[in-house]
TITI-273410 format. One record per residue (C-alpha): residue in one letter; x, y, z. Coordinates in steps of 0.25 Angstrom, whole numbers, plus 2048, in hexadecimal, padded with zeros to 3 digits. Layout:
BEGIN
AXYZ...
//
This chain:
BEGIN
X43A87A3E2X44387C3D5X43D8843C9X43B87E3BBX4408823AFX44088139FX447878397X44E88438FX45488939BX45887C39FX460877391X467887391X46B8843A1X47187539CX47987C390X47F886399X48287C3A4X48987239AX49087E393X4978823A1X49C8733A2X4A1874396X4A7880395X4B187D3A1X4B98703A2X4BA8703B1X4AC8753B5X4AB8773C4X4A386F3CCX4978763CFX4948783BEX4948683BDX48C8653C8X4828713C2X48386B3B5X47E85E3BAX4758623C4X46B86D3BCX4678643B1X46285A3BAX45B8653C3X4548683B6X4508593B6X44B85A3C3X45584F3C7X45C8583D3X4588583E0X4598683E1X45686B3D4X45487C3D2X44E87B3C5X4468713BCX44286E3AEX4328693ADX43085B3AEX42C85B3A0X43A86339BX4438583A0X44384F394X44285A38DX45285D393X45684F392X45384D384X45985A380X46685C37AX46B865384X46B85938FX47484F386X47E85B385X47E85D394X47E84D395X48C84E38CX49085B395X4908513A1X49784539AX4A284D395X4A685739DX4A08543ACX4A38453ADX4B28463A8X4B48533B1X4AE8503BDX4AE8403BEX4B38403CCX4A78473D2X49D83F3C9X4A18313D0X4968293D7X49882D3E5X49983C3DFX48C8443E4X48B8493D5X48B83C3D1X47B8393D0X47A8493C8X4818413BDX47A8363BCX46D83C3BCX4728453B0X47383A3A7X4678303ACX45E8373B6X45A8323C6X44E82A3CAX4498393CBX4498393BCX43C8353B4X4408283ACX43E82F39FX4498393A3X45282E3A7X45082739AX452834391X46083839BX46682B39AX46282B38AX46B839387X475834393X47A82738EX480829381X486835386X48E82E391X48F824387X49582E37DX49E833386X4A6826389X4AA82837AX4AE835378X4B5838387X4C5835385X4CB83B390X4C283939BX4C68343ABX4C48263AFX4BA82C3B9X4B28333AFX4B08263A7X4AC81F3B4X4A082A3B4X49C8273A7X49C8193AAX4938183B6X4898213B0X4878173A4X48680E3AFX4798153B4X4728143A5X4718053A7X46C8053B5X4617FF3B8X45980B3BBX45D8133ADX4598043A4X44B8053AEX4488113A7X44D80E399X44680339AX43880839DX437812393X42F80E386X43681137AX42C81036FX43081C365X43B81A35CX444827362X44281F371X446811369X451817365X45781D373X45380F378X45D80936FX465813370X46681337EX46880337DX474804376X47B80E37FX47680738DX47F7F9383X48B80337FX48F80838EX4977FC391X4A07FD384X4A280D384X4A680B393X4AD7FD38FX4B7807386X4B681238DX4BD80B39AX4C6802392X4CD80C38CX4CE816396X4D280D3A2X4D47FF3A6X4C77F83ABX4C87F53BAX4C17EB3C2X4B67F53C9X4A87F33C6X4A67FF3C2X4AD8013B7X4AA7F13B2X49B7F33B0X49D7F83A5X4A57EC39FX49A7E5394X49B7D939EX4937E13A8X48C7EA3A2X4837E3398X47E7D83A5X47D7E43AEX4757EC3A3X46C7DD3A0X46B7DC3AEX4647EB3B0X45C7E83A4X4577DD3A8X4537E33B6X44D7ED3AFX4457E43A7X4407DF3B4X43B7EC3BCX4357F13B0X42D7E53AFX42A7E53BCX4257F43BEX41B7EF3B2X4237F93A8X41D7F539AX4267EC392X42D7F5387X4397F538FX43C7E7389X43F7F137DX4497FA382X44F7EB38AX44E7E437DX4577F0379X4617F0383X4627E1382X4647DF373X46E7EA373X4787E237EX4757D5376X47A7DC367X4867DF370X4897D0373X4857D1382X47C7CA381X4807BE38AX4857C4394X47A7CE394X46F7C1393X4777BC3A0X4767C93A8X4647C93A4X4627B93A6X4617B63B5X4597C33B9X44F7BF3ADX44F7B13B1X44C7B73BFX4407C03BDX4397B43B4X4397AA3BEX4367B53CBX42B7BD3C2X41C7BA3C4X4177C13B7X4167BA3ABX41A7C53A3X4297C53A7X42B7B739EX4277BF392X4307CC396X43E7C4394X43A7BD387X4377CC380X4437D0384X44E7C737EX4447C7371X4447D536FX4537D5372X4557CB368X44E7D235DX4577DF360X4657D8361X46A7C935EX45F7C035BX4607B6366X4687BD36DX4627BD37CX45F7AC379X46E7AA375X4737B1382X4697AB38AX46E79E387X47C7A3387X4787A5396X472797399X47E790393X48779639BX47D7923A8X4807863A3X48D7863A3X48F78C3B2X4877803B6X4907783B0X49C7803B6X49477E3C5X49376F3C1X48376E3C3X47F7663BAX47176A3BBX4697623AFX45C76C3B2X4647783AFX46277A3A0X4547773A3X4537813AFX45B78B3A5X45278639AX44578A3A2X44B7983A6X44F79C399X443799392X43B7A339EX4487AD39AX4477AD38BX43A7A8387X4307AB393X4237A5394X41E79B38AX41379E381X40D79A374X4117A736EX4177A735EX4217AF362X4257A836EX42779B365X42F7A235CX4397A8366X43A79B36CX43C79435EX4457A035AX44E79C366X44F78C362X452791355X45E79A35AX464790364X46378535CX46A78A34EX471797353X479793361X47D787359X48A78F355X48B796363X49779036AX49079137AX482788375X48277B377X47A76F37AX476777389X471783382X46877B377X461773383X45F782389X45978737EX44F77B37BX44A77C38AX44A78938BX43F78937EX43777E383X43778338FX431791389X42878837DX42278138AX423775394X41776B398X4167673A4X40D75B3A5X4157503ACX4217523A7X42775F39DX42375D38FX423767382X418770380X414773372X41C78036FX428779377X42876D36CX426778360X43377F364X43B771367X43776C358X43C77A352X448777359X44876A354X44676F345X450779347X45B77034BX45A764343X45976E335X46677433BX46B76533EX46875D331X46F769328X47A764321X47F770320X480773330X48576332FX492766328X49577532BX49177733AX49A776346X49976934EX49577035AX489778352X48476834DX48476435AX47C76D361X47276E355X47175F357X47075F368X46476A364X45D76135DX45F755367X45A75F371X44C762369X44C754366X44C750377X43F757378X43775436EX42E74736DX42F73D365X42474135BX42774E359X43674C358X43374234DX42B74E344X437756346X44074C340X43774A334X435757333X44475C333X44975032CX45474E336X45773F335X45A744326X46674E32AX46C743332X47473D327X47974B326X481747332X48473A32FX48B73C321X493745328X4A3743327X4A374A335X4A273D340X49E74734BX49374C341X48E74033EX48D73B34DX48574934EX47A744345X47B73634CX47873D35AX46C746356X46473B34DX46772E358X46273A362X45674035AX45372F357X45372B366X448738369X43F73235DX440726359X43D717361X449710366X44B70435CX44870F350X453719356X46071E34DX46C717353X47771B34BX483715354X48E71D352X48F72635FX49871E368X494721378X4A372437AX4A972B36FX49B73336CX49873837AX496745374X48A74236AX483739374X48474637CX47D74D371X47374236FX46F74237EX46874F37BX45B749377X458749388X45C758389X44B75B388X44F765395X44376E395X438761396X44375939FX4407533ADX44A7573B8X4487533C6X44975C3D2X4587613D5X4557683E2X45575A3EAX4607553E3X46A75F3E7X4657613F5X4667523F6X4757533F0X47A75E3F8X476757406X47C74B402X4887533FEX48975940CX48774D412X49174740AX49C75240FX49975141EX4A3748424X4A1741432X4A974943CX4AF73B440X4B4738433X4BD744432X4C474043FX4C6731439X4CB73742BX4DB73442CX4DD73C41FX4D6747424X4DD756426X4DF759433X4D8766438X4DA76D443X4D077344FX4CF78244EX4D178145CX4DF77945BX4EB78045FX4F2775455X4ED77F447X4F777F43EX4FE78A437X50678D42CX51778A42CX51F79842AX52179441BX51278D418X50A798410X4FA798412X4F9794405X502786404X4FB783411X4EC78440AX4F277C3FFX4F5771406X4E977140CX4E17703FCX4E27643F7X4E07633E7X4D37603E2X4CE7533DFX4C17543D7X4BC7603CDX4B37653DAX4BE7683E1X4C676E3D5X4BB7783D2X4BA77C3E1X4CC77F3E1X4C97863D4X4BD78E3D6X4C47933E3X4CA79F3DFX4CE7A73EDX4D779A3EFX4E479B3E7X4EA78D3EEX4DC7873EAX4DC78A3DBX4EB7863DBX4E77783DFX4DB7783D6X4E377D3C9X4EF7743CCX4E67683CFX4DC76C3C2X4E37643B7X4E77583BEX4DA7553C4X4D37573B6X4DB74E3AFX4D97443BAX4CA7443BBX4C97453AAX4C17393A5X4BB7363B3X4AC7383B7X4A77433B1X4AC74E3BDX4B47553B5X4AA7583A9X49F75D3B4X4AA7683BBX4B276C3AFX4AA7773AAX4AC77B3BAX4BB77C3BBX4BE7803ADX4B778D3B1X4BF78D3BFX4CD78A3B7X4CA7953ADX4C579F3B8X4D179E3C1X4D67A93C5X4E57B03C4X4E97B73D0X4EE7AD3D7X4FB7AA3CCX4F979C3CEX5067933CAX50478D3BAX4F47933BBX4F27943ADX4FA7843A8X4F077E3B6X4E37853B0X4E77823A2X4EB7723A5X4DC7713AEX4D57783A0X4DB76E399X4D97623A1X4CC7673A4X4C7768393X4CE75D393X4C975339BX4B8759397X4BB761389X4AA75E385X4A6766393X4B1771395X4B6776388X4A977C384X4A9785390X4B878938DX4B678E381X4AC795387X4B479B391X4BE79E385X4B37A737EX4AE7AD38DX4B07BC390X4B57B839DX4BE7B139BX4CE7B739AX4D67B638EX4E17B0397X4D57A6399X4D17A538CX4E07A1387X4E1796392X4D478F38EX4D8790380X4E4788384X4DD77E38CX4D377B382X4DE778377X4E676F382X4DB768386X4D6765377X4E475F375X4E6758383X4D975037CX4DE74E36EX4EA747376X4F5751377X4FE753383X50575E388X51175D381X50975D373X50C74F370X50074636DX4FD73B37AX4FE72D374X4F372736CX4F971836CX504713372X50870A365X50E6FC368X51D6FC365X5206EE35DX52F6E935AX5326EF368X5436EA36AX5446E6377X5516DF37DX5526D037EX55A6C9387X55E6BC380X5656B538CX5576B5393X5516B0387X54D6A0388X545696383X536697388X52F68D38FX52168738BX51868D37FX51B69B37CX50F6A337DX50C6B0374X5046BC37CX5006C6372X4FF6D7379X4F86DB36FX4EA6DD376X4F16E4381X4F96EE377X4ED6F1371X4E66F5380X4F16FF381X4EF704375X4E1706378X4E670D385X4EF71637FX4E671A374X4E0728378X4D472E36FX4D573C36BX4C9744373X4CC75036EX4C3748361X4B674E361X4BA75A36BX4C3761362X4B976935AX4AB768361X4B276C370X4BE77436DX4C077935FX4B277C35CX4AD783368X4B978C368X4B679035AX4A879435DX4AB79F366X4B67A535DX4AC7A6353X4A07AB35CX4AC7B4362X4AD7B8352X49F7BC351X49E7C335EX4AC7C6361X4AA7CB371X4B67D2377X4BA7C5380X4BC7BB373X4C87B3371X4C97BB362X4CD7C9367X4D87C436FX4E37C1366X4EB7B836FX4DF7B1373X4DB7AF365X4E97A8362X4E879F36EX4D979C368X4DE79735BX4EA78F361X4E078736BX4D878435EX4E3780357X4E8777361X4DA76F362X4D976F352X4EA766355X4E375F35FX4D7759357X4DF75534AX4DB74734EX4CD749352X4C074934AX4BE75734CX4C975C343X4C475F337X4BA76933DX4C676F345X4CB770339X4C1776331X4BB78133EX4CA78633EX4CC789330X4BF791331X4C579933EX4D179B337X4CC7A132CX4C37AA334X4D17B1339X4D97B132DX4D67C0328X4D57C7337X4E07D033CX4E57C3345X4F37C334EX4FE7B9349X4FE7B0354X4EF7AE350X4F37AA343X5007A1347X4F479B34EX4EA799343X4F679533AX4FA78B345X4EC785344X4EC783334X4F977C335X4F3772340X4E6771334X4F176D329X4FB767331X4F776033DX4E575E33AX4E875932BX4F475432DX4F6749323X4E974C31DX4EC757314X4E275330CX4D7752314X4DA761319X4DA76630BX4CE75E307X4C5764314X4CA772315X4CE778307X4C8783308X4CF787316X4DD782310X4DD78C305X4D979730EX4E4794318X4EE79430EX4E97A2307X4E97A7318X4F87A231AX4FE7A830EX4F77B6312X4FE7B431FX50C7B2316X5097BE310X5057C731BX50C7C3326X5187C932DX51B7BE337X5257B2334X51E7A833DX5117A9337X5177A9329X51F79D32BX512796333X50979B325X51579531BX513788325X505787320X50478B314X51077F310X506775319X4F9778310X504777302X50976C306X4F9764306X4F575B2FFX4F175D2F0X4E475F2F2X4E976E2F7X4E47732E9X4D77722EEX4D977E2F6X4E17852EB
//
C-alpha cells in the first residue's frame, strides 16, 4: 500500500530529480527512468507506485510551475539523449507518453491540464533544437500525433469552457493542435529529405488536416451519442474555423462530408439535423463568412465531375446531391427567422460572390437552389410543388439576380463568364416559379427595362446574352402568341445560348424522375445476354483465333529470339472505340497495353471528332488517364504521344474538356512536369482550331480561282468545229468548291470564354491565395503560363473575342510589372505586347490607340524603365523593338502622351 505525501515534498523531490538530469550530459540509465517514473507515481498513474500525492493535490502539481520545467527537462535533454530507448516497441515507451497526456487511468480533468502545459512545450522545442538526431525528432513527432487522437479530442472536447481564462486555453490549445503540421512540415524539410513511410507523411498538411476532420468529427458523434451536453460545438466550432482561416478548408470539408451525411441519414433522433447546422454557423462567424458553404460545394462540384470522368450520366444526381446537402448544411426545415435568413444569407452568397470563383458553374448554381428548396420545403401532394418558405427564398433569389443582371455597370465591366452565370441564375429561379408570381417579380425588378442595357451593347455575345435571358424569362410568363421572339440566335452558330436558354427546365428539386433501379438491371441482362455467344457460332467463325485445349500436347511456345513481350503485343490489337481506350490506358500494371493505347490515342480521336457524340461523353475520362499515366516504364516518344492525344483530345470537344484542364493545372496534385505539358496542349489545341498546322503556316481558307492560266495549245490538232458551238459556264461548280474549301475559324467564341478566361481566374485566385502548389511560385512554370496565354491571344486575332483578350492581358501584365520577376518572364510578357501592337492590331493602329490609351502610355513608361535598368542585350534589343512599334502609331498616339 504505498504512503501519501505533501505537495511541498513533492515539487522539492522534482527539483532535485530535474537538477540531476541536468547537471550531467550522459546521465545513466537508472536516473532517467527514476526521473520519469516518480512523477507519475506521485500521480498515482504507476502500477507499483511507493508514494502518492492526495487525490485533491494532483492539479495542484500539474498546474504548478515546477511541472512545465520538468516537462522542458524531458523535451530537451531525455528525448535527444536517449531517443533509441524511447521508440514504440521500447518498454519505456508508454512512461513517456503518460508524462506528457496521462493514461485511461488518468481523470479527464488531468489529461486536459497535462496535454495543455505539454503541447506547446513539445511544440516549442521543434523550434529552438538545432542539433538534434533524426530519431529524437521522430519522438517528437509521434507524441504530437497522440494530441489529435481521438481519445485526447474526447476529452477536449467535453469539457465546458465557460470562464474567459478556460476560453482562452481552448483557443489556445486550437491554435497549437492547427500549427503541428507546419512546425513538423519545417522541421523534417530541412533536416532530412521526406520518405515514402507513413509515418513520417502524417504529418504532411494533406493528411493531417482530413485526419484531424476525420477524429473531430467522430468525436462530435460519440459525444452526441453518450448525451454529453452540447457546448462542445464551441470548442468544434473553434478547432474548425481555425483549419478554415488557414485555407484548409476544402480538403478538410472533404475529410467531415461523408461520415456527416452518414450519421443524418442512419440517426433516428431529431436532434442530429440541427447538430450539423450549429456547427458550420458558429464556424462561419469565427473564421471566413461562408466559408463551410463555399467548401461544401467545392466538394459537390467535384462529385460532379468524378461522375463525369466514370461516364454516368445520372440526370438525378444534382437532385440526390441537392437533397443531402440540404440534410448536411441546413438540417430540418422549420419556420424559424433565423433559419430563413441563413438560407437566404446563402442564395445571397452563391448567387453574387461565386460568380468570380473560377470552379462555379451552371452545375453548382442548380445545386445550390435545390439544396434551398429542398431545406425551405417540398409538397408532396400529387406531385412535388413549392411550399410557402420555398417560394419566399426562390423570389429573393430572383430579386438578387436580376438587380445584379440589369446594372449597367456589371453589363460593361464584368467578365463574360461572370454575365453568364448571373444570367443562367436567373433562368434557373425563373424555371421554378409560376407564372403569377414570376410576373410580380418582373414588375417589381423592372427587368424587361435592363434589357436594352444588353441590346445597345457594341459587344454581339452581350447582346445575344440579353436576347437569351428575356426570350427565356418571356416563354415562363407570358402566352405563346404574346411571347418575345427576337430572332437573332441561330440554332447552329448559337448552340451555346440555347444551352443557357434551356435552363428554364432545370426546376430539379420539384422534378419527376422515374425509377432507375429497373432500368439498369434491365440493361445489364440484356448486356450479358448480348455477350454470350452460341458455342456453335464460335466453331463457324472462320476469322476466329484459334485457341488451343489445355490438354493439347500442340501449345505453343516462344522461338529462342521472341520475347514475352512482342508475343503479348501481337496478341493486343489497337483499340477501336473510346471504351476500349480508357480500358488500355487505365491499365497501369500492363506496359504493352498503355503503349498500344498511347500510340493509338491521337489517331482514333481525330478519327472519331465530329461524330456522334462518344467522344464528348468519355473525354473528361481519358484526359485524366492521359495526364495520370505513369513514368516508369520509359515509354518510347511518352511525353510528344500524350501531348499529341491532349491535343487532339481539347481539340476535338474544347466546350467539355478545357475547363477540367485548367483545373487540373491549378490542382495540388498535379506535377509541374504535368502542369507544363497541359500548358502546352491547351495552347496547341487553341491553335489547331484557329487553323494553324504544325509547321505554323495558316491551313487554307479559299482555294482562289487561278484566271489567264497559260496552258499549251497544239495548233495542228486544231480544226474547224462541227455543228453549233455551245458555251458551258463552271461557274456554279467553282463556287461549290469554294464553299468546300472554306473553313471557319472555331477558335471564334472559344478564345476568351473557354481558354483565355478561365486560365486567368486561377492566376488571380492563386494571387489572392497564393497556395504552395500555384503555377506563380514556380518561375519556369510561370514563363510557360504566359507563353500559352500569348499564344491563344495570336490565335484569336481573327475572332470576336479579341478585344477582351486584348484588354484581360494588359491588366495581367500590369499586375507583374513592379515584382522581382525573371527575364525570361519578361521576354515572355514583352513577347505578348508585341503580338497586341503587331499582330492583334495590326493595320488598325488606330483603333488600338483609340480603345486602350491608357494601357499604351503605361507600357511605353514600363519599356523605358527596362532600357534603363536592364543589363541583358536581348531584352533591350526586344524593349527598343517595341517602344519603336508604339512611335511609330498613328497620330492619335498624343492621346497617350
Amino acid at each position: 500500500m504505498p504512503h501519501q505525501t505533501n505537495l511541498e515534498t513533492v515539487l522539492a523531490e522534482l527539483d532535485t530529480l530535474d537538477t540531476e538530469i541536468k547537471k550531467t550530459s550522459n546521465s545513466n540509465l537508472k536516473v532517467i527512468v527514476q526521473s520519469l517514473k516518480t512523477p507519475l507515481e506521485w500521480l498515482d498513474l504507476s502500477q507499483d507506485a511507493v508514494c502518492t500525492l492526495p487525490a485533491g493535490q494532483h492539479s495542484q502539481l500539474i498546474h504548478d510551475a515546477a511541472w512545465k520545467k520538468h516537462i522542458w527537462i524531458v523535451c530537451q535533454h531525455i528525448i535527444p539523449q536517449w531517443a533509441f530507448l524511447l521508440e514504440p516497441s521500447s518498454v519505456y515507451r508508454p512512461l513517456l507518453i503518460t508524462t506528457f497526456m496521462g493514461n485511461s487511468d488518468c481523470e479527464p480533468s488531468i489529461c486536459l491540464a497535462m496535454a495543455l502545459t505539454s503541447l506547446p512545450v513539445v511544440l516549442e522545442c521543434l523550434s529552438i533544437e538545432n542539433n538534434v538526431s533524426i530519431s529524437a525528432l521522430e519522438v517528437y513527432a509521434q507524441l504530437l500525433k497522440h494530441f489529435i487522437s481521438s481519445k485526447l479530442l474526447y476529452i477536449y472536447m467535453s469539457t465546458d469552457y465557460t470562464t474567459p481564462s478556460l476560453l482562452m486555453k481552448r483557443e489556445s490549445l486550437c491554435s497549437h493542435l492547427c500549427s503541428i503540421s507546419a512546425r513538423l512540415g519545417n522541421t523534417f524539410g530541412i533536416d532530412y529529405h521526406i520518405s515514402d513511410s507513413i509515418e513520417k507523411e502524417w504529418y504532411l498538411d494533406k493528411h493531417f488536416y482530413p485526419t484531424l476532420s476525420r477524429h473531430l468529427i467522430q468525436t462530435i458523434i460519440a459525444l452526441e451519442e453518450n448525451k454529453v451536453p452540447r457546448f462542445y460545438i464551441g470548442f468544434a466550432a473553434d478547432l474548425l474555423a481555425k483549419m478554415i482561416r488557414q485555407g484548409y478548408a476544402e480538403i478538410c470539408i472533404k475529410a467531415m462530408y461523408p461520415p456527416v451525411l452518414t450519421h443524418v441519414k442512419q440517426s433516428k433522433n431529431q436532434q442530429a439535423y440541427s447538430l450539423w447546422p450549429s456547427l458550420w454557423d458558429k464556424s462561419e462567424c469565427m473564421s471566413t463568412v461562408h466559408g463551410v458553404s463555399k467548401a461544401m460545394l467545392y466538394y459537390l462540384k467535384n462529385r460532379l465531375v468524378e461522375a463525369d470522368k466514370n461516364t454516368s450520366n445520372d440526370p438525378s444526381l444534382i437532385q440526390s446531391l441537392a437533397f443531402d446537402m440540404a440534410a448536411v448544411y441546413f438540417g430540418s426545415s422549420n419556420d424559424s427567422a433565423e433559419s430563413m435568413k441563413r438560407m437566404k444569407a446563402f442564395v445571397h452568397y452563391s448567387i453574387l460572390d461565386l460568380a468570380s470563383e473560377r470552379w462555379a458553374d451552371v452545375r453548382v448554381l442548380r445545386l445550390t437552389l435545390a439544396a434551398v428548396v429542398y431545406a425551405a420545403g417540398v409538397g408532396t401532394d400529387k406531385e412535388p410543388c413549392l411550399s410557402e418558405r420555398a417560394l419566399s427564398v426562390l423570389c429573393y433569389a430572383f430579386e438578387t439576380a436580376a438587380n445584379r443582371w440589369k446594372e449597367s455597370v456589371f453589363i460593361e465591366h464584368s467578365s463574360e463568364k461572370e454575365r453568364e452565370y448571373i444570367s443562367s441564375a436567373l433562368l434557373i429561379v425563373t424555371s421554378y416559379l409560376d407564372k403569377e408570381t414570376l410576373k410580380e417579380s418582373v414588375a417589381k425588378t423592372f427587368l424587361m427595362g435592363g434589357i436594352s442595357h444588353y441590346f445597345s451593347s457594341a459587344d454581339i455575345r452581350i447582346a445575344k446574352l440579353g436576347v437569351t435571358v428575356a426570350e427565356g424569362v418571356s416563354e415562363c410568363m407570358d402566352d405563346p402568341e404574346s411571347r418575345f421572339v427576337c430572332g437573332i440566335l441561330d440554332k447552329e452558330t448559337d448552340h451555346h445560348f440555347f444551352q443557357i436558354k434551356s435552363l428554364i427546365t432545370a426546376k430539379d428539386a420539384i422534378c419527376q424522375l422515374e425509377e432507375r433501379e429497373i432500368d439498369l438491371d434491365t440493361r445489364a441482362a440484356e448486356e450479358e445476354i448480348e455477350d454470350e455467344e452460341p458455342e456453335d457460332a464460335k466453331e463457324m467463325d472462320p476469322d476466329a483465333r484459334m485457341e488451343a485445349e489445355s490438354d493439347s500436347d500442340l501449345e505453343p511456345y516462344l522461338m529462342e529470339e521472341e520475347s514475352d513481350e512482342e508475343g503479348h503485343k501481337e496478341k493486343l490489337k489497337p483499340p477501336a472505340y473510346m471504351l476500349d481506350l480508357i480500358g488500355y490506358l487505365g491499365d497501369h500494371d500492363d506496359p504493352v497495353k498503355l503503349d498500344i493505347g498511347l500510340s493509338a490515342a491521337e489517331a482514333m480521336i481525330r478519327q472519331k471528332t465530329g461524330l456522334g457524340s462518344e467522344i464528348a461523353e468519355n473525354s473528361i475520362q481519358v484526359a485524366s488517364l492521359l495526364i495520370r499515366l505513369p513514368e516508369t516504364y520509359q515509354l518510347t516518344d511518352f511525353r510528344k504521344r500524350q501531348q499529341g492525344a491532349l491535343v487532339a483530345l481539347i481539340a476535338a470537344a474544347p466546350e467539355t474538356l478545357t475547363s477540367y484542364i485548367i483545373d487540373q493545372i491549378y490542382d495540388r496534385n498535379t506535377s509541374n512536369g504535368q502542369k507544363q505539358a497541359l500548358l502546352i496542349s491547351v495552347s496547341l489545341a487553341a491553335r489547331e482550331l484557329a487553323g494553324w498546322t504544325q509547321d505554323g503556316s495558316p491551313q487554307t481558307l479559299d482555294t482562289p480561282y487561278i484566271e489567264n492560266t497559260q496552258y499549251p495549245i497544239d495548233t495542228h490538232k486544231m480544226i474547224k468545229p462541227i455543228g453549233k458551238v455551245r458555251v458551258f459556264s463552271h461557274s456554279s461548280e467553282i463556287e461549290q468548291k469554294r464553299k468546300r474549301s472554306t473553313k471557319s475559324n472555331k477558335l471564334n467564341g472559344l478564345a476568351h470564354t473557354t481558354f483565355f478566361s478561365p486560365l486567368l481566374l486561377g492566376w488571380w485566385e492563386g494571387v489572392q491565395r497564393k497556395p504552395r502548389w500555384w503555377v506563380g511560385n514556380d518561375k519556369m512554370l510561370m514563363e510557360r503560363f504566359i507563353m500559352a496565354l500569348n499564344v491563344i491571344m495570336d490565335s484569336a486575332t481573327n475572332t470576336l473575342d479579341k478585344r477582351q483578350i486584348v484588354a484581360d492581358y494588359f491588366e495581367f501584365c500590369s499586375s507583374l510589372r513592379h515584382i522581382n520577376s525573371t527575364q525570361g518572364v519578361k521576354r515572355a510578357l514583352l513577347l505578348g505586347l508585341d503580338i497586341i501592337i503587331n499582330t492583334s492590331y495590326r493595320q488598325q493602329e488606330s483603333i488600338l490607340v483609340d480603345l486602350f490609351p491608357r494601357q499604351l502610355a503605361e507600357t511605353q513608361g514600363w519599356l523605358q524603365n527596362i532600357l534603363d535598368n536592364s543589363n541583358e542585350d536581348a531584352l533591350k534589343e526586344q524593349a527598343i523593338r517595341l517602344l519603336t512599334s508604339i512611335m511609330t502609331l498613328s497620330l492619335k498616339l498624343d492621346k497617350i502622351q
